[in-house]
N, C-alpha and C positions, 0 to 999 in steps of 0.2 A: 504494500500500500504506500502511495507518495505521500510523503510528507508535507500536508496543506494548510498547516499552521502559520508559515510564513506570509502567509496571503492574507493574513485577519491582525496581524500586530501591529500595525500602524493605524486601522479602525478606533479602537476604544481609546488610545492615547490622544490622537487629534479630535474627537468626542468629546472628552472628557475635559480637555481643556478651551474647547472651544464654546463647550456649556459652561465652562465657567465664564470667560467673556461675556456671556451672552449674562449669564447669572449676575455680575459685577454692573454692568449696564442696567441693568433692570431697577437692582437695590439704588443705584446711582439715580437715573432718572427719574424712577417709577410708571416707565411708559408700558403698555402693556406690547405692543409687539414684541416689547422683549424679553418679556416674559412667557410670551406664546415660542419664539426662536428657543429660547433659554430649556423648556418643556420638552419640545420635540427633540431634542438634541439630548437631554438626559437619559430620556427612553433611548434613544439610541444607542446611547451609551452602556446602558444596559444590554441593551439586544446583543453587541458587539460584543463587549466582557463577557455573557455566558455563550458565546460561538467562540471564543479565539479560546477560553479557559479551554472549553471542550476539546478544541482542536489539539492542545498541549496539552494536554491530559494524554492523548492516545500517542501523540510523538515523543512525551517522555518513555513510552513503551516500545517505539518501534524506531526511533532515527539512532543510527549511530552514535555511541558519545563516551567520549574515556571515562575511566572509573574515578577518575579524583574532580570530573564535574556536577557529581553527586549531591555534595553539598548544596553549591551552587543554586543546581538544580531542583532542590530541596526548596531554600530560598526563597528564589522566584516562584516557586508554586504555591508558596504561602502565602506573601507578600498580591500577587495576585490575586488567588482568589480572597481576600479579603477585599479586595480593591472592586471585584464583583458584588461582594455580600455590599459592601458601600453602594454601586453603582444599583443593585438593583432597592436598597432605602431610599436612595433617593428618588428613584422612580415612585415606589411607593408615598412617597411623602408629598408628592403632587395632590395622588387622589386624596389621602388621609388627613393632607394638611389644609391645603386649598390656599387658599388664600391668609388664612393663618397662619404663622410662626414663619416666614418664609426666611426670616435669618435660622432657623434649622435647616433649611432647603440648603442655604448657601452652603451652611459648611458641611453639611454633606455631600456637595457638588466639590467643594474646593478637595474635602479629605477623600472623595473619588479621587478625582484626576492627580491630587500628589498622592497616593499609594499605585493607584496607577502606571504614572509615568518613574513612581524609584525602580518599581517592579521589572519594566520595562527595560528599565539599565543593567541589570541584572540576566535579564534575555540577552541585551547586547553583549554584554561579556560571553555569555556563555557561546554565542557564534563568535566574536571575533579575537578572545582571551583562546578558548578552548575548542575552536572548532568543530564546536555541536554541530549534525546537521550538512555539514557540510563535506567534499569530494576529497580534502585532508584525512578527516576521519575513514572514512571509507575506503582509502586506498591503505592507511597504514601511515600517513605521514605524520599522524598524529595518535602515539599509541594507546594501551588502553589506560596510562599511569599519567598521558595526559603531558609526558617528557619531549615529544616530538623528537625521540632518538630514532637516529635516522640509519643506525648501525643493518637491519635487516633487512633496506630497502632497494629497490636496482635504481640506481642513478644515474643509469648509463643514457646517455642521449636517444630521443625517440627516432624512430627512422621516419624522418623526413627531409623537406629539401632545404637546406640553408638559405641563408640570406644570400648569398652568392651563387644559387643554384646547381650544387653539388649534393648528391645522397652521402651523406655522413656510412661509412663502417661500425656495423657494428663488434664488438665485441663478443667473445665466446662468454664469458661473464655475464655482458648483458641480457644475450640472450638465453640465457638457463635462469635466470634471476628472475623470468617472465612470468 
C-alpha cells in the first residue's frame, strides 16, 4: 500500500492557522463574515486532522523507518493527535457555544493550530532528520539504527551515460553488490 499521508500534512497546518487569522479578525472587529470565514475553516480543520491523523496512523505501520525514529515517532503521534482532540472542540464549541464565550473559541482555535503546527515539526524531522518514508530508507542508505553507515552499501556508479557521453565500466564489485 502507498504511503498517502504525505498528501494531507500540509491540510490541517494551513487550516489551523489560517482559522486562527480569521478567528483574531473576528474578536478584533466583530464583523460577522469573519466569523462565518473563521467557522468554516475550523470545521475544516477538523475534517483534515482526523484524515491526515488517520493516514499516519497506518504509515506509522507500513513506511519504512529506522528503529531509533521511534521515539520521534512516538512524539509526533501524541503531540498530534491531541492537536485533533483540540481541533475537533473547537468545532464542537461553534455549535455548543454559539455565540457565547467565543474567547473559548479563540483559544481553542489558537491551542489547535500551535499543537498542531509543533506537531508538525516533529513530522518534518522525522522525513528530513531520519529519512522516514522516504527512497534512503528503502534502499539501505539509511539503516535501521538510523546511522546512515554506508559500510554495506554498493556505491559503485550506476551505468549510465556521463556528462560527456561515455558509458562509465562497471566494476566486478559493483556489480555483485546489486
Amino acid at each position: 500500500m502507498q504511503n498517502i499521508h504525505p498528501l494531507f500534512v500540509h491540510f490541517p497546518v494551513a487550516l489551523s492557522l489560517t482559522a486562527l487569522l480569521f478567528e483574531v479578525l473576528y474578536l478584533v472587529s466583530k464583523k460577522d463574515h469573519f466569523k462565518t470565514i473563521a467557522a468554516g475553516l475550523i470545521v475544516l480543520t477538523a475534517v483534515a486532522a482526523v484524515v491526515t491523523a488517520a493516514t499516519g496512523l497506518v504509515a506509522a505501520n507500513t513506511v519504512p523507518h529506522p528503529d531509533i525514529a521511534h521515539p520521534l515517532m512516538d512524539t509526533h503521534k501524541e503531540i498530534e493527535l491531541a492537536g485533533v482532540a483540540l481541533s475537533i472542540l473547537a468545532s464542537l464549541s461553534l455549535v455548543l457555544a454559539r455565540n457565547k464565550l467565543s474567547w473559548v473559541r479563540g483559544l481553542l482555535v489558537l491551542a489547535t493550530a500551535a499543537t498542531i503546527s509543533y506537531g508538525a515539526s516533529y513530522g518534518g524531522r522525522l522525513v528530513f532528520d531520519y529519512g522516514v518514508g522516504t527512497a534512503l530508507v528503502k534502499t539501505g542508505m539509511v539503516d535501521s539504527t538510523g546511522s546512515g553507515n554506508m559500510n554495506n552499501m554498493d556505491m559503485s556508479r550506476p551505468n549510465t551515460t556521463t556528462h560527456h557521453g561515455e558509458v562509465p565500466e562497471q566494476s566486478a564489485a559493483g556489480e555483485h553488490g546489486r
